[in-house]
C-alpha positions in Angstrom: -36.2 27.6 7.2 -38.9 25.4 7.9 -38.7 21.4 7.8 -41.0 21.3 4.9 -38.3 23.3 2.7 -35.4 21.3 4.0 -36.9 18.2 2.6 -37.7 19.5 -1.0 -34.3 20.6 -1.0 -32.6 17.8 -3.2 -29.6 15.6 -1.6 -26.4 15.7 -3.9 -24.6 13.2 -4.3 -21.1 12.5 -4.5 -19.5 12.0 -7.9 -17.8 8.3 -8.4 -16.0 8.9 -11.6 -12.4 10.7 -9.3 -12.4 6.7 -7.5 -13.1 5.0 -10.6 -10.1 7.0 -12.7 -7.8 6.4 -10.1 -8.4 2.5 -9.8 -7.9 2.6 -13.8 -4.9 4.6 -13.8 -3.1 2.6 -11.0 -4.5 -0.9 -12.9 -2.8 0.7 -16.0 0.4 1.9 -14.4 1.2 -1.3 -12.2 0.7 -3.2 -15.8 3.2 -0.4 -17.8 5.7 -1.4 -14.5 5.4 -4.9 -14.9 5.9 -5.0 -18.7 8.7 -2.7 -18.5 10.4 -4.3 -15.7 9.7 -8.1 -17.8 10.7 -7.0 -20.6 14.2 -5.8 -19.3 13.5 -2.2 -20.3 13.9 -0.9 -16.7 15.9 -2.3 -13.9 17.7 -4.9 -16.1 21.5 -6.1 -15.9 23.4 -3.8 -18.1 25.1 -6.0 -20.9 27.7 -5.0 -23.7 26.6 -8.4 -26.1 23.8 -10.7 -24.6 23.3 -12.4 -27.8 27.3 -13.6 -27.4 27.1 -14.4 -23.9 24.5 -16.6 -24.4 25.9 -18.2 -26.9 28.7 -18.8 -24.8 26.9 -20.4 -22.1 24.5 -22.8 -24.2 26.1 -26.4 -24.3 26.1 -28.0 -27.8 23.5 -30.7 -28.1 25.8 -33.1 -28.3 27.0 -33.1 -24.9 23.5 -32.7 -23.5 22.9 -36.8 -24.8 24.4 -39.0 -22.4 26.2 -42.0 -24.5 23.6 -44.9 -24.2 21.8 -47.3 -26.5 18.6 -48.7 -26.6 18.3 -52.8 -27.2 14.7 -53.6 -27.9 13.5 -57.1 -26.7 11.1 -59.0 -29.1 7.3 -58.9 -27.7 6.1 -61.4 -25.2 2.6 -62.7 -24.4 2.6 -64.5 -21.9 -0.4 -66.3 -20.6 -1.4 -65.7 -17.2 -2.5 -69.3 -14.1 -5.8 -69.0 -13.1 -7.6 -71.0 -16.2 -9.2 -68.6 -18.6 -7.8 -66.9 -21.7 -6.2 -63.6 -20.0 -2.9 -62.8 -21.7 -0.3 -60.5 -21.0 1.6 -58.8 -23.5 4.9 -57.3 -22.7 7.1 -55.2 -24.7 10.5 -53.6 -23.5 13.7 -51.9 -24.2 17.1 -51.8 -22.0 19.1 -48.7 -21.8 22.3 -49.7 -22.4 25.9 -47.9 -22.7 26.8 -47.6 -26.2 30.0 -49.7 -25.1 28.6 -52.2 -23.9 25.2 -52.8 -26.7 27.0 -55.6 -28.9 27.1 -58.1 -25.4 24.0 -56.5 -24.2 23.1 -58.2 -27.9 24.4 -61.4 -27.7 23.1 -61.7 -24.0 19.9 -61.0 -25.0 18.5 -65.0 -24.9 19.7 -65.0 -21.1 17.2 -61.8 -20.5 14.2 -63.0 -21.8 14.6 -66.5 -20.6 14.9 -64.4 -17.0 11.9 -62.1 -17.7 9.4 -65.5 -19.2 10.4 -66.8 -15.7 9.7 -64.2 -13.5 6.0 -63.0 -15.7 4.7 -66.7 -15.7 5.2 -66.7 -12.0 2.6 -63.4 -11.4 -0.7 -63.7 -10.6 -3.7 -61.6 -12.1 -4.5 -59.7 -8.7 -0.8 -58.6 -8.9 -1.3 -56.9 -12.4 -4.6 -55.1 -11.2 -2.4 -53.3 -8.1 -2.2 -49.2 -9.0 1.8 -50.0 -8.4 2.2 -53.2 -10.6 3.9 -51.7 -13.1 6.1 -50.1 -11.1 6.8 -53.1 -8.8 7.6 -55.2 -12.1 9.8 -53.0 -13.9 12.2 -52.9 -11.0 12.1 -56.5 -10.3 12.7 -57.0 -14.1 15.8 -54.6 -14.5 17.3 -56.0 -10.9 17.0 -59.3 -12.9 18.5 -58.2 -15.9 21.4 -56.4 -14.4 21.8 -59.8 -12.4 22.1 -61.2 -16.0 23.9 -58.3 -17.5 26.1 -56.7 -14.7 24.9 -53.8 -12.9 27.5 -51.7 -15.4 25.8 -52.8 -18.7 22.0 -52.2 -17.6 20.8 -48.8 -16.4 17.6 -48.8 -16.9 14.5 -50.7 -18.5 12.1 -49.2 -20.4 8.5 -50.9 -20.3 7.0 -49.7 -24.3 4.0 -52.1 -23.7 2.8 -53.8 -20.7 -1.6 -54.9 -21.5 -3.6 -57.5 -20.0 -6.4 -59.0 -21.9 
């Protein structure tokens, strides 16, 4: 054969499609595995009633609450030194044990003379910190508790807290 005829001779090519079926076939069969492993159908527990078991195991709502109250405390504005007409509005609720919401109630006076006191006394650069409202929530509830007792205050929710 001479080089002329070994150049018209057309190169064949290999065929793609056997690489192509296989990646779609193991795609589809690690997807059939995952499913069927998910879905419990293979390699599962083996279970006589899960419906009961579960059952069994769930706690009842109630005892998923804890046994608190919430006291809301009247909305504050306070107006803030430096001159000008900036204000800051304050608006709050103590988590209290249910036990202990009646005195938490009749206290109540005591707290909010404590929190005036303690919001008159900040300055504007302390409100535009990215922490302020963090920073004042726990000063406010170590005040309140001071007030309170440490056992009648466990925690104080801040429901508004703007500066205008």
């Amino acid at each position: 054969m001479s080089d002329a005829e070994i150049e018209e001779r057309p190169v064949r090519k290999k065929s793609k499609l056997p690489l192509i079926l296989g990646v779609v076939l193991a795609l589809a069969g690690g997807g059939g595995g995952f499913f069927a492993v998910q879905t419990g159908m293979i390699l599962a527990a083996p279970s006589d009633a899960p419906h009961a078991e579960a059952a069994e195991t769930k706690p009842k709502a109630s005892a998923l609450l804890p046994d608190v109250a919430f006291v809301p405390l009247e909305p504050m504005v306070i107006s803030l030194p430096g001159g000008g007409t900036r204000h800051l509005r304050f608006t709050a609720q103590l988590e209290v044990p249910t036990a202990a919401q009646s005195d938490v109630e009749l206290l109540l006076p005591r707290v909010v003379d404590v929190f005036n006191s303690y919001l008159r006394a900040v300055e504007v650069a302390d409100l535009e910190e990215p922490t302020a409202l963090l920073r004042f929530r726990s000063h406010l509830l170590r005040r309140a508790q001071l007030v309170l007792g440490d056992e009648r205050v466990s925690n104080l929710l801040v429901m508004e807290f703007v500066v205008n």
